[in-house]
N, C-alpha and C positions, 0 to 999 in steps of 0.2 A: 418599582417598575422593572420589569424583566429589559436583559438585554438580549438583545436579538439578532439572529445567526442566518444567513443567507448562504444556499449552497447551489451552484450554478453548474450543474449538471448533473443529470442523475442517471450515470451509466454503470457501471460494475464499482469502480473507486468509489465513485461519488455517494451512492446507496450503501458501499457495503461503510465509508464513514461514519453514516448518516445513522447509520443500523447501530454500529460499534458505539456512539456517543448516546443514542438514547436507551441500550443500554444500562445505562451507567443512572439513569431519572435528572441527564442532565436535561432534557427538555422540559423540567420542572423547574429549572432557574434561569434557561434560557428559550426568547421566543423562534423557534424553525422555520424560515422559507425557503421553498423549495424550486426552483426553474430547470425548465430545460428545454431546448429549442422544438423537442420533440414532446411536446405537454402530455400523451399519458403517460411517460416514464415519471414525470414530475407527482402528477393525478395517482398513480397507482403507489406510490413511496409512501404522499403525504396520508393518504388513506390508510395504509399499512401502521403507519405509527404513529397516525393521529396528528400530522401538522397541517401551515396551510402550504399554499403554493399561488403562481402569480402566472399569468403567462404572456406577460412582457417584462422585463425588467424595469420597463417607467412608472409601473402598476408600483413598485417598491418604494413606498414615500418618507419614511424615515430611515438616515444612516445607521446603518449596521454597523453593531462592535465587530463582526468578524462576515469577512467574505471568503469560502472556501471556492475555489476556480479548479473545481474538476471536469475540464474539456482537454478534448485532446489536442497536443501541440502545435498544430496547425491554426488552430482556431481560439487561438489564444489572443489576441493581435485583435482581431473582431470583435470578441466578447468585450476585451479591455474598454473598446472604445464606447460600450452601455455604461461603464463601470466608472467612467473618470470624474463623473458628478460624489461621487463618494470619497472626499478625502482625507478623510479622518478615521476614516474603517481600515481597519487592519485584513488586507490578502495576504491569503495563503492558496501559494498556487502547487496544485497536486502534478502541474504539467512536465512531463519528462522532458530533460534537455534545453526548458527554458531555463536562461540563468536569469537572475534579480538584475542585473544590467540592463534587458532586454523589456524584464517586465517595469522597471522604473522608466524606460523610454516610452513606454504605454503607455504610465497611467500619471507622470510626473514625478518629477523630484523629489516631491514630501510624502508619498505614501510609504506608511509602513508595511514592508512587505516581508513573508516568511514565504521560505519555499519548506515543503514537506513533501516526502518520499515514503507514503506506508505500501502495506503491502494486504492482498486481500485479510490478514487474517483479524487485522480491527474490526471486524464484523462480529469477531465473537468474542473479543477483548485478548487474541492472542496473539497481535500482529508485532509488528515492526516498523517504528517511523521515526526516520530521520528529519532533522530540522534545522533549519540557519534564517537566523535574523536578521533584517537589516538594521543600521542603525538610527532607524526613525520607532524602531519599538520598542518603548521604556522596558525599564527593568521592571518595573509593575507586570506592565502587560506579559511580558517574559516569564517572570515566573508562575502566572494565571494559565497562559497557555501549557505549560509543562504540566501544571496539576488538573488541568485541563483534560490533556491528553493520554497523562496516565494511566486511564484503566482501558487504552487501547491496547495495553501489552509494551514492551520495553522500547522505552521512547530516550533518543538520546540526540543531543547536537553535535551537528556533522563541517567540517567546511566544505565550502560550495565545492569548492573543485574535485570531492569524493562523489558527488550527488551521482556521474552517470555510473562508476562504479558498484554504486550503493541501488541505484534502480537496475542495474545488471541480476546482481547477486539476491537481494530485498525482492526489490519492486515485482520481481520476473521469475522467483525464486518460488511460489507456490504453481506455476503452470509449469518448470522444470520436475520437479519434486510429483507433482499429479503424472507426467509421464511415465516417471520410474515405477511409480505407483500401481500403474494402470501394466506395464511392461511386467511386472512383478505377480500381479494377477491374472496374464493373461499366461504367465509359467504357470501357476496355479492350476488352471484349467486345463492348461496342456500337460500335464500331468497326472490329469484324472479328477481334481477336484471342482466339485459346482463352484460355477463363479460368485455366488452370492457369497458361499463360506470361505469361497477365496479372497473377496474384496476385503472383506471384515476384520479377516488374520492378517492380512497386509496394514491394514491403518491402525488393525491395535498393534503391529508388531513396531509401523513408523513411530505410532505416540508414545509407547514404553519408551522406546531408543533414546529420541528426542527429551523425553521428560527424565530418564536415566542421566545422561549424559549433561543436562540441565540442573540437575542436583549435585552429583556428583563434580562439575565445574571440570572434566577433564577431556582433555584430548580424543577425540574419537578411534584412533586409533588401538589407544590404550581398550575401551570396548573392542575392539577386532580382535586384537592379541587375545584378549580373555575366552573370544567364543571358537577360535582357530583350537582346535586340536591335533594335534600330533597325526597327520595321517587321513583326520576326519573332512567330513560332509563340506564344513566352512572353508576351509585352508579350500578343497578341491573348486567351489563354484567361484571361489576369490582367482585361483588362478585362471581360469575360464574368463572371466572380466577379461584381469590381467592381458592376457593373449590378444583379446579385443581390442583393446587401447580403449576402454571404457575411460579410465579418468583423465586421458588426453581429452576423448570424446564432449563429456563434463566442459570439462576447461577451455575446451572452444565454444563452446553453446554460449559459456557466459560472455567470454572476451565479444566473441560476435554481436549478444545484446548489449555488450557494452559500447561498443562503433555506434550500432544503432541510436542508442540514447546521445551519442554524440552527435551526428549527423541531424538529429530533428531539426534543431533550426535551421541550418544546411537547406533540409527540406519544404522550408516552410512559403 
């Protein structure tokens, strides 16, 4: 008998998961449901890749081996209180800024709970997701989950107290990275090139970089020095940056998402 996987939102995180795990033909060993307070985001998911979906959570009549909790931090608290009938189901809350502290005052003492931190790119097996267990989750289940979620892309365990850093840099790290992107193309154009040939040359030049520097295991820097020549094109637009206070710039974007992730429950 298949064990079965409940996933309790289905907004950008929660889909692109959901996408990134069946993928993989884990929905061939495990059974998918699918909710969300907004039922055709639920309806349009489960259709897409063939699961079901519910559109109440009382409608869910056997405990789930796993509950993924992708709502946003606010709405965390609320959802919990559908969820407390389950406790024996292992959560995993994708929520930024709650800590397992907060979510164990939720849902009780004995729930095994994970928090995890990916990041859009488990949609196509090339993300980033961090992970901390509490200690209601066997080592079984610990190492199930890991092999679990390895073909999301490079999955490691974090301690809690990295997580808002890690949703800073991680979590917030493909709509930083799409700015540059898009800022990088729109040079392009302004310089004369169609934006289509522009967009293209930008993402294969980010994926070479990215997959360079991924092989290779070294310092990005070491790639700078190599394409800086003496006088040339690179050294000239690097100090142009420079002058800007572009990696000041960077480095406030992040620290700032990183307050923010602090602050949600703050906010809540």
């Amino acid at each position: 008998m298949k064990q079965s996987i409940l996933v309790v939102g289905c907004g950008n995180m929660g889909s692109a998961l959901t996408r990134g795990l069946c993928l993989d033909k884990w929905h061939n060993k495990y059974d998918f449901c699918l909710y969300d307070k907004v039922l055709p985001k639920a309806i349009q998911i489960a259709n897409e890749l063939g699961l079901s979906y519910v559109a109440d959570l009382n409608e869910v009549k056997s405990e789930p081996y796993l509950i993924f909790l992708a709502v946003k931090p606010n709405q965390v608290k609320l959802v919990c209180q559908d969820l407390t009938q389950f406790k024996n189901s292992i959560l995993i809350s994708l929520a930024a800024g709650v800590n397992q502290e907060q979510l164990q005052k939720y849902l009780g003492e004995g729930q095994p709970i994970v928090r995890m931190m990916p990041n859009l790119g488990v949609e196509v097996g090339e993300g980033v997701v961090a992970l901390h267990f509490n200690s209601r989750v066997s080592e079984e289940n610990r190492e199930d989950l890991l092999f679990l979620f390895s073909s999301l892309g490079w999955v490691f365990e974090a301690e809690e107290k990295e997580f808002d850093q890690i949703t800073a840099l991680s979590g917030s790290g493909p709509g930083l990275v799409a700015v540059f992107l898009e800022a990088m193309m729109d040079a392009g154009v302004n310089i004369g090139l169609p934006w289509e040939k522009s967009l293209k040359m930008v993402i294969q030049t980010m994926l070479g970089t990215a997959t360079w520097l991924k092989k290779k295991n070294c310092h990005p820097g070491l790639l700078k020095n190599m394409v800086c020549s003496p006088g040339g094109t690179t050294i000239a637009g690097i100090k142009r940056l420079e002058l800007s206070g572009f990696r000041g710039i960077v480095m406030d974007g992040i620290e700032t998402a990183s307050k923010r992730a602090k602050n949600n429950m703050a906010e809540e």
